[in-house]
N, C-alpha and C positions, 0 to 999 in steps of 0.2 A: 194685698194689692201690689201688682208688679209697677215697678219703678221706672220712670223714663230716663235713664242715663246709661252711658256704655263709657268703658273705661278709653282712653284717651288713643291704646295702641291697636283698640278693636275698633277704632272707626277706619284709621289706615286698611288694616286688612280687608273688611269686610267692604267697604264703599270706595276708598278711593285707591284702589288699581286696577286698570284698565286688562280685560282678560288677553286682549288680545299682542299690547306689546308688556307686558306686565309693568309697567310703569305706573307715576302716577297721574292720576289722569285728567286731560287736558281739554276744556271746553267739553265738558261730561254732554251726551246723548243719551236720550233714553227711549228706546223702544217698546212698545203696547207687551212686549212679554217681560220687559222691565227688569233685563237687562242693559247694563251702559256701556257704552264703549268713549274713546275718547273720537272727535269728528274727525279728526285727520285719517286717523285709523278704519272708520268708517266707508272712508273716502276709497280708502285702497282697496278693500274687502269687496267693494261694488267693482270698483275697476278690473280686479283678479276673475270677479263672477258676471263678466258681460252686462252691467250696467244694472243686475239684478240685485235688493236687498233683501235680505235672510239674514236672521239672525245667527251670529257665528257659535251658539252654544246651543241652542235651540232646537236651530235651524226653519224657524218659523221665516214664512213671508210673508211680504208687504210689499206692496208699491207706491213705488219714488213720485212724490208729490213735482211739481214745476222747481221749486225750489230745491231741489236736491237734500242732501243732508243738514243743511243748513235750516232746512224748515223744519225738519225734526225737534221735538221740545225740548229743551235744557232739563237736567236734574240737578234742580234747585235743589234738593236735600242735600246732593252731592257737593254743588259749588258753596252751599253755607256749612260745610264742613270743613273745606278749605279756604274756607273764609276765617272762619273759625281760628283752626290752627295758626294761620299767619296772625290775626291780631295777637295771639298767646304769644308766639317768639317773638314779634314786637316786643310785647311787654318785658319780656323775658332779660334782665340783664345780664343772669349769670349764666348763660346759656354755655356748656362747652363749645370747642372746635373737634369737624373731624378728624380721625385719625389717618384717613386715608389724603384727603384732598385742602383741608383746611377751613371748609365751611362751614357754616352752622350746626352744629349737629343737631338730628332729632332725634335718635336711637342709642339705645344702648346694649352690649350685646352681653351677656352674663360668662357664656362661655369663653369669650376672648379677651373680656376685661377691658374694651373700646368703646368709644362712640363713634356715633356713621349720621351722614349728611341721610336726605333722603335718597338720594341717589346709589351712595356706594350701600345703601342698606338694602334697597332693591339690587344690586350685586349681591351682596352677601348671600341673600335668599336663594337667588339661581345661582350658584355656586357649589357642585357638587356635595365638596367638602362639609362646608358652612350650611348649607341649607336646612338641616334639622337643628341650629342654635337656637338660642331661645333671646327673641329681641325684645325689645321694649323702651316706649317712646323715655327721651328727657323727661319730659314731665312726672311719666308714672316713676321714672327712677326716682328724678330728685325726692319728690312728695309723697313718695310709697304707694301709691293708690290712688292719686288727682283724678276723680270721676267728672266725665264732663256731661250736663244737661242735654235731653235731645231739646227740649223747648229753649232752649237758648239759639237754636238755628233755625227758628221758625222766621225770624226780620229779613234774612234775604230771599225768603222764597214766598214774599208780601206781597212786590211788585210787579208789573203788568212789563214785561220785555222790549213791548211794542208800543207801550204809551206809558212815560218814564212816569216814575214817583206816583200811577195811578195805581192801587190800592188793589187786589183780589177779592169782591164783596161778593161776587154771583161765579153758577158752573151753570158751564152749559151740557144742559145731559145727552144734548144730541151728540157734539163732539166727545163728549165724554176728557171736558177740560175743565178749567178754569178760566174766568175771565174777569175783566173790570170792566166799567159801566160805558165806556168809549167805546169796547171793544161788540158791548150790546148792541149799539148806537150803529156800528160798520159792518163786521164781518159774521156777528152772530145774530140777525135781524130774526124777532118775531114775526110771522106764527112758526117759521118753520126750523126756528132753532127754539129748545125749550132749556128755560132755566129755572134756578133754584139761587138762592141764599146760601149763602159757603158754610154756613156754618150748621144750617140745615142738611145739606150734601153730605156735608163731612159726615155729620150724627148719623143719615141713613147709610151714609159707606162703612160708615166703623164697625155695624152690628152683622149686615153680609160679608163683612170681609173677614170681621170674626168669626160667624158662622164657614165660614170657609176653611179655615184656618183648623177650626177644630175638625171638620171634618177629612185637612189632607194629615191631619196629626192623627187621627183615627187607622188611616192607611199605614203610617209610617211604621208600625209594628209588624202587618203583613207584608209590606215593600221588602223591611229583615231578614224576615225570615224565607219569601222566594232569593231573596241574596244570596240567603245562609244557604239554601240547598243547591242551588245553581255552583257555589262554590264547593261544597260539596260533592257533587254531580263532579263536579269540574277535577277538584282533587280525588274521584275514583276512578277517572277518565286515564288521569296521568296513572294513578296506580295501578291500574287494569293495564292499558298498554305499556309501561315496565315489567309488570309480571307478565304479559305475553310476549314479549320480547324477551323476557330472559327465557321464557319456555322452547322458542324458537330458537335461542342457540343452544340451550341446552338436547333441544332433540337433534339439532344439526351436529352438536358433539356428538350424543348418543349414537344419529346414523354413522357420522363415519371412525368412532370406535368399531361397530359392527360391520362396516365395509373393509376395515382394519382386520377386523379378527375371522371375519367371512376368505380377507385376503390370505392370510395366514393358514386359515384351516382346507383354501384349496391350495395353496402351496405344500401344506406339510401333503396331504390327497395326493396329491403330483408325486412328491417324492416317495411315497409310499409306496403307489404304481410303479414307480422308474425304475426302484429299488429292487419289488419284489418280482418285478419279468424280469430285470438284467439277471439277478442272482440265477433265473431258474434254466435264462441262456448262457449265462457262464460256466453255469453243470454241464450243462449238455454239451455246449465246445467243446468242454474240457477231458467229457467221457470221447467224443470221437475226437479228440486228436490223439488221444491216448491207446486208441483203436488202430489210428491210421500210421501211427509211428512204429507200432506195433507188426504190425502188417506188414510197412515198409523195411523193418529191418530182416522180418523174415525174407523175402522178399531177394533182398541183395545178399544175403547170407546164400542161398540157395541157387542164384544165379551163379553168384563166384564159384560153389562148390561143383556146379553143374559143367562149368568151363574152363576151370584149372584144378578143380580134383581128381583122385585117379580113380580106379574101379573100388581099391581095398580101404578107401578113406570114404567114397561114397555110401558103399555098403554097412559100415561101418554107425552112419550117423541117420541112414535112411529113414528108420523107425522113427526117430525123433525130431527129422526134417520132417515125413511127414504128417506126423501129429500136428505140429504149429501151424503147418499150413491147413491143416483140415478145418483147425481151432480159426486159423484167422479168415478162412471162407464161411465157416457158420455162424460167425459174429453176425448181429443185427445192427446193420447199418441205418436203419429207417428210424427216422427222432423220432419220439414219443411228446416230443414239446409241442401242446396245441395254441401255444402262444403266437403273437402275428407282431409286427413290430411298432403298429401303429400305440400313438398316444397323442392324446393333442386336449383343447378346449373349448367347450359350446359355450359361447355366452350367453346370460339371463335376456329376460326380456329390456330392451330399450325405453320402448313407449309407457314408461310409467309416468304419470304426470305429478307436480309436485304436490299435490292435497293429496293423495294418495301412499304418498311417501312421507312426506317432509310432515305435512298436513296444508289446514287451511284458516283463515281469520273470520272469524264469527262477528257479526255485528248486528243484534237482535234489534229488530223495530219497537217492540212490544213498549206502551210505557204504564206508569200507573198509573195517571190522570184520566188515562182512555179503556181502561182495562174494567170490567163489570163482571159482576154476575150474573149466570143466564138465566131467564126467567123460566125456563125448566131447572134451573139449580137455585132458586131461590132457597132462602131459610128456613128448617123444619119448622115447623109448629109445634108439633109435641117432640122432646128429645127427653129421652129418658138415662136415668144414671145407669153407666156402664153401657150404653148401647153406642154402638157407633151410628154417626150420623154422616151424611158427604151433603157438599154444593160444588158447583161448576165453575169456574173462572172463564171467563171468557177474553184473551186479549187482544188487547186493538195498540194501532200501531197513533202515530200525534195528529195524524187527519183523521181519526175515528173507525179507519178501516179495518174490516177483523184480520187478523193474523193468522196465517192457513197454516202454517210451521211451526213448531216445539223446538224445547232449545232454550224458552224464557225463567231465567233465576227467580222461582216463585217459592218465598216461604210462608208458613201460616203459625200460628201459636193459638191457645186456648186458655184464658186467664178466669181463673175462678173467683166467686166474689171475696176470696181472702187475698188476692193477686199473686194465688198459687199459678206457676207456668208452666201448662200442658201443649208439647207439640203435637201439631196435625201432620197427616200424611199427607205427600200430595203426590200424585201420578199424572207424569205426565203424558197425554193424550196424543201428542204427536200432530194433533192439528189446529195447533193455535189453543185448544182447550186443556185444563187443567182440575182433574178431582182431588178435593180435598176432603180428607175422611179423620175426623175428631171425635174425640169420647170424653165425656166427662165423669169422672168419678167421684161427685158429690152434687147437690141440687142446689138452685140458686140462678140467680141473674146472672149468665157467665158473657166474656166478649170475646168473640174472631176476629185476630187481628192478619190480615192477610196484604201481602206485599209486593210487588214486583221489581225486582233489581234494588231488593234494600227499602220504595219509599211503599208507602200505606197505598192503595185502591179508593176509590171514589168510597164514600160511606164507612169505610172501612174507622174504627172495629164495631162487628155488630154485635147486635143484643142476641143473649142468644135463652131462654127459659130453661132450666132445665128440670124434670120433675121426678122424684121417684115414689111410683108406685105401689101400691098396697100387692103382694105378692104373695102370700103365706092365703090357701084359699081350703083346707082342711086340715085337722089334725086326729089321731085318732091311736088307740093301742095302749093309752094311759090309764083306761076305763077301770071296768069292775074286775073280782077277785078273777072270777074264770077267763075272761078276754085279756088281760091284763099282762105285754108284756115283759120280760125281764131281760138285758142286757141281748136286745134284738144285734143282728148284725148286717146281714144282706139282704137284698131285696131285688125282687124280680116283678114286673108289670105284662100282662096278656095284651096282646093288640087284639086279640081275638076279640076278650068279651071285657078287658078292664081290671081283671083279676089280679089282685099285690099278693104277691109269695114274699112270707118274712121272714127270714132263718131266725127262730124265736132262743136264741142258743142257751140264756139262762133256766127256761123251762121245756129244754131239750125236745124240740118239737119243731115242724115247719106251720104257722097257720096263714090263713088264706081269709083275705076280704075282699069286698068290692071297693070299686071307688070309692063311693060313699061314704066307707070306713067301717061299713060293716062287717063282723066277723060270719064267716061262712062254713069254714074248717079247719081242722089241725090233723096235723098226719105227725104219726110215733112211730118208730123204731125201736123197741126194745128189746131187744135178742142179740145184740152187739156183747162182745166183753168191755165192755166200759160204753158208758153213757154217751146215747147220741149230742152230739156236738156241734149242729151245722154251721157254718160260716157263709160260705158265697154259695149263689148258686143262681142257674139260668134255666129256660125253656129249651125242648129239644123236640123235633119231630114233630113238627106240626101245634107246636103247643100241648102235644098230649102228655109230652116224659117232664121229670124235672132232672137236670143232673145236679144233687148237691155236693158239696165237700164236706167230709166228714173229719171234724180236728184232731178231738183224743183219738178216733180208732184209723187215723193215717190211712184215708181213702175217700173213694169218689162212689155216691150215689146213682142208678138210675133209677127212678121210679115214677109209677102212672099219676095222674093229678090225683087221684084215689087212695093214694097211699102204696101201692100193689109195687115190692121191692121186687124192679128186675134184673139189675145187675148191682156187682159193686166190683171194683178194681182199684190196682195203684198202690196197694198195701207194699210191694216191692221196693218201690221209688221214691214214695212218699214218707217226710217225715212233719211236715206242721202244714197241711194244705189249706190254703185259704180262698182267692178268687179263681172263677170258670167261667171261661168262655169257650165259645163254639163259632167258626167262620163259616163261611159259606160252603164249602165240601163237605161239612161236620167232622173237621179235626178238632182237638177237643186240648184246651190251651190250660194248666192251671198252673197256678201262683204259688209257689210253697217258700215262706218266708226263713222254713226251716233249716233248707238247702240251700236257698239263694239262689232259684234259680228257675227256671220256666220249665213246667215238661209237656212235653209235647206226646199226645198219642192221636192215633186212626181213627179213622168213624168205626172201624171196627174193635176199637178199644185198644189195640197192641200199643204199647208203649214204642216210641222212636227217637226219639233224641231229647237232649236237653239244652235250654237256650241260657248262656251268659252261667255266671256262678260269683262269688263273695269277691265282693270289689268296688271300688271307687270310679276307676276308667268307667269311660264310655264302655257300654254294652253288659257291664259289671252292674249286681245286686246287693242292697244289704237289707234284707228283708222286703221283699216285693210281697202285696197287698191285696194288690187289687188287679183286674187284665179287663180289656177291652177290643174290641175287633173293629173296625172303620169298614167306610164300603168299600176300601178297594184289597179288603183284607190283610191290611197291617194291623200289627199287634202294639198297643195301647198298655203301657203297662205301670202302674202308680209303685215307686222305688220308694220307698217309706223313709227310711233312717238316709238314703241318701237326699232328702227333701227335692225331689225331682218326677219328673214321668220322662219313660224313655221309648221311644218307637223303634220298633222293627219291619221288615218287610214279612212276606208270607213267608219267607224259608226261613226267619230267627236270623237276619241281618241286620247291624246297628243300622239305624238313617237317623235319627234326629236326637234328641232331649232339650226340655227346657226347664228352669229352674230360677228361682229368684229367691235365697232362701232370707225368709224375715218375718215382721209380723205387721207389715203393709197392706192395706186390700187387697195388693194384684200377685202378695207374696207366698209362695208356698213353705211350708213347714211340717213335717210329719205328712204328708198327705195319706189316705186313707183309700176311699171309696172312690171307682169311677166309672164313668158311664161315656158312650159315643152315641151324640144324637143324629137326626136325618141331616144332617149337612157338615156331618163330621167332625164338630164341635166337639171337644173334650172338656165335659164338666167333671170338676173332684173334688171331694172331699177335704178338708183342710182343717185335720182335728184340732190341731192346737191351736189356732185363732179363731174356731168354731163357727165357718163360712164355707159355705159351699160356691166358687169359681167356675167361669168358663170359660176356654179359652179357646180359638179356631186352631184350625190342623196346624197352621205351623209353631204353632205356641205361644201367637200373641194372646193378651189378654182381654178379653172381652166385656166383661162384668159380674159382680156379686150376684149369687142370684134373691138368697137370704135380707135378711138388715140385722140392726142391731136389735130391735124389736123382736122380733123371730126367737131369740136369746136358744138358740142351737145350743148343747153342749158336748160334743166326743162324734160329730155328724161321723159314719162309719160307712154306709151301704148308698148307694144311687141308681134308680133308674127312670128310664126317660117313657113316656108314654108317646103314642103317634097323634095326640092331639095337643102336643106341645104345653104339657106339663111333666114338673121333674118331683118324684118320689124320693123323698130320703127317711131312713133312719136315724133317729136322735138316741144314738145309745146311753149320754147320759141323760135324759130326762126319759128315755123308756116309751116312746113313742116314735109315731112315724109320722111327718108333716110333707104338706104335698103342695108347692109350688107352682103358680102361673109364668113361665118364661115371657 
């Protein structure tokens, strides 16, 4: 049961200081929103606001009765508070004096080791310094804790204001007051004022007002927490615009480093030009003045000799007079320099503007509260393990309006029912809209949690089921003695008719079933110097040829579905060949784990290059396995020992790999067998954790196709059928099991 008393220096605080001169407060008023102010103060607050009354915390209104402030009703809680207190220092003999002024004290103040009147403790409080001290009245000092009764200040708030010493026995529920029986008799006359018994009033006030009570206590948790994010908001607000501010001078440093160094580098351009025409005009001066000086000394040489020599001195020098002058008439006087003198500088463009340049400030409308899902991107129904799944975001701006612009900080996550944390993609749309595309890789109740600028979306996180499917839908090759195969390896599927080709390698033979898992035929070879050996092998020609790989005797098969051998090649090149494929021109791709390396031959069989060889780098082999062809004819190629697949283009160019090596779902290890389905998917093999994977062209991961149920052991061989199921090989359990994608 809660207690009616408050300690002696929580009624100062709480009740008697006036908000508005913080004092304490003087002929207390109380207004229907119940706050008080002191009437003087009241007084002014109307006079500052054109005769108008509003409350100053509120800001509720009301209107000014005849009687001005003065008919407003007293808060008698308030005045038998301070009623209160003055009987106490009455009583009080050993009261201190303040320290400041000399008067009574009522405070004491812990941090300054003083006592304060009420006055200079109302100082204290607003006092920069002082205002976080820790005060507390005389009383609770002397007495450590003097709690004082609220039912002890019920006596002065008995009486009737307006008709002394008459008693408060009835409320009037029209005014929504209190009255006494005079007051019934004058100003609250029945029928049209209705009243109640006080003590009755009081009972039914207590339980709505409780009931109120609980219910704005109910709020006060959410009230928190929009605090809490507002201030939040508030402090990402400041931290966003300090980080764009600093990005702002940091690209304006950036620009004019590079206005700097742009300056510089047509400066040094300048002098380079200046440099290399002067040199090329200071040759050329340099040869014709050396012409002209030349010239000219013959010249005057000749003259003189011409006009003060005699006949026998003439004669004498003729030949070699004029030789020079012959020499210095067939000199070429005509520059060869197609240099011109001009240099100067075009300036760039002017008119660039500063988003352009500098950039510009971003300030996305979009919020979380108004941002949805679209009801075309609503929540899958069925999501299956390993599949990806997408929904829409659709943002709206704080009026509800949709957002036609991209640009909004949208993340999303995927929590599984162990609150494992899977991220979603999201792409965004560029018109306001937003796909989010999630996978999960286990089954259970999982939740989407999706965001905008950090807070949660309407609904947000959703439910989301996920299921996985029964997927293993025949198995077959484990049978009787004759059917029955032994350390199967490759496998090839007919779009034609359904037909599974199994390189049956332990019992040296290719056989042939149908779907169903029926056996139909086995084709042999026996005429080889060592035992046929097939590994991989595909369709050729219409489905009529098979080409296989042959292991011990290092070579490649052609032969009819009938058995009927019509070529074999590769013996030169080859030394441990294992997977074969064929592209769309019928070049003819295989795998030789032996050499490490890809070979490449003709649809006319000639041998022509070879792709990548023993290595770790990119485009490098260490023991390749398996080959695969995609539609746009890149090469698909399972890297074994380096736990990897690596892609090439049509000519044996590196372009991609991916890789995750471990013993994860989505990890590869050893991989084995692979296959490329109708949308480019890369599924493989993955002997040592005995799953077979799929993963899209660029080498994300898609999903298991297997379970643990399935209980795979040594999967080897894959192929994909056009009615979207996947054929594998279980080379240690000696059968072939054929999956539902």
């Amino acid at each position: 049961m809660a207690t009616n008393v408050l300690r002696a220096e929580e009624l100062d605080r709480q009740f008697l200081q006036c908000p508005l001169c913080i004092d304490r407060l003087k002929k207390p008023k109380v207004l229907s929103c119940q706050h008080t102010f002191c009437a003087s103060c009241l007084e002014l607050w109307i006079n500052q606001n054109d005769g108008k009354l509003s409350c100053p915390i509120c800001r509720m209104e009301y209107p000014m009765g005849e009687g001005g402030v003065a008919s407003l009703p007293d808060n008698f809680f308030v005045n038998g508070i301070i009623d209160f207190i003055k009987q106490k220092r009455r009583v009080s003999s050993s009261a201190p004096s303040c320290h400041g002024c000399d008067s009574e004290a009522a405070y004491h103040c812990f941090d300054c080791s003083e006592f304060l009147c009420v006055d200079c403790a109302n100082a204290h409080r607003r006092l920069r310094m002082t205002r976080s001290h820790r005060l507390t009245t005389v009383d609770e000092y002397q007495t450590s804790g003097m709690l004082v009764r609220l039912d002890s200040l019920d006596n002065s708030a008995k009486y009737c204001a307006n008709h002394d010493r008459e008693q408060f026995e009835l409320y009037c529920e029209t005014c929504d007051v209190p009255i006494c029986y005079r007051c019934r008799a004058t100003s609250h006359r029945p029928p049209r004022h209705k009243h109640r018994k006080r003590q009755e009033a009081a009972q039914q006030r207590r339980g709505i007002l409780g009931q109120l009570v609980e219910r704005a206590k109910g709020r006060l948790e959410t009230l928190r927490d929009n605090l809490a994010v507002l201030k939040e908001t508030n402090r990402q607000l400041q931290l966003n615009r300090n980080r764009a501010e600093a990005l702002i001078q940091d690209r304006a440093e950036s620009l004019a480093e590079t206005l700097a160094r742009y300056e510089q580098e047509a400066l040094d351009e300048l002098n380079q030009c200046y440099t290399a025409r002067r040199e090329a005009l200071n040759t050329e001066t340099e040869l014709l003045q050396q012409v002209l000086d030349k010239t000219s000394s013959v010249c005057s040489v000749t003259e003189n000799l011409l006009t003060e020599g005699n006949d026998t001195a003439l004669l004498f020098v003729n030949r070699e007079t004029t030789c020079k002058l012959e020499e210095a008439i067939d000199v070429d006087i005509t520059t060869t320099l197609e240099e011109n003198g001009h240099i100067g500088f075009a300036c760039g463009r002017l008119e660039l503007s500063r988003s352009s340049v500098l950039g510009h400030i971003e300030c996305h409308p979009a919020i979380a509260s108004r941002s949805v899902l679209k009801p075309e991107g609503e929540l899958p129904r069925d999501v299956l393990v390993g599949e990806d799944a997408c929904v829409c975001l659709e943002t709206r701006d704080a009026s509800g309006n949709t957002v036609e612009a991209g640009g909004a900080s949208v993340s999303a996550k995927l929590c599984s029912p162990a609150d494992e944390v899977g991220l979603a993609r999201v792409k965004d749309n560029e018109d306001g809209t937003y796909d989010i595309v999630f996978r999960s890789n286990g089954e259970g109740r999982h939740r989407l949690f999706v965001a905008v600028f950090g807070r949660q979306i309407i609904d947000s996180p959703f439910d989301i089921a996920v299921h996985r499917p029964a997927r293993k839908v025949l198995e077959f090759g484990a049978g009787g003695c004759i059917t029955r195969l032994r350390e199967p390896w490759g496998v090839a599927v007919s779009a034609r008719n359904g037909d599974v080709f199994v390189a049956d390698t332990g019992n040296n033979c290719i056989r042939i079933f149908d779907l169903n898992g029926n056996h139909r035929k086995q084709l042999n070879f026996p005429n080889f110097p060592s035992k046929f050996e097939p590994l991989g092998l595909t369709l050729v020609g219409d489905e009529e040829n098979i080409l296989v790989t042959d292991h011990i005797n290092k070579q490649v098969l052609l032969c009819t579905r009938d058995g009927q051998l019509l070529r074999r090649f590769g013996a030169s090149e080859l030394r441990r060949p294992c997977g074969v494929s064929v592209n769309s021109i019928g070049n003819i791709l295989i795998a030789d784990h032996g050499t490490h390396c890809i070979h490449f031959y003709d649809s006319a069989f000639r041998y022509r290059k070879d792709i990548g060889g023993y290595g770790k780098a990119t485009g490098e082999f260490r023991c390749p396995i398996a080959i695969g062809v995609n539609s746009r004819d890149e090469i698909v190629i399972s890297d074994r020992e380096n736990h990897r697949v690596q892609i090439f283009d049509p000519d044996g160019e590196f372009l991609a790999a991916f890789s995750s090596t471990g013993e994860g779902e989505a990890q590869l290890r050893y991989p084995t067998g692979l296959a490329v389905d109708c949308h480019d998917n890369i599924i493989v093999c993955n002997d040592w954790n005995n799953r077979v994977l799929m993963f899209d062209q660029q080498g994300r991961f898609l999903r298991r196709l297997d379970s643990d149920a399935d209980t795979l052991q040594y999967p080897l061989g894959v192929a994909v059928t056009d009615h979207g199921k996947v054929v594998v090989v279980d080379y240690g359990n000696e059968a072939v099991k054929v999956f539902k994608v």
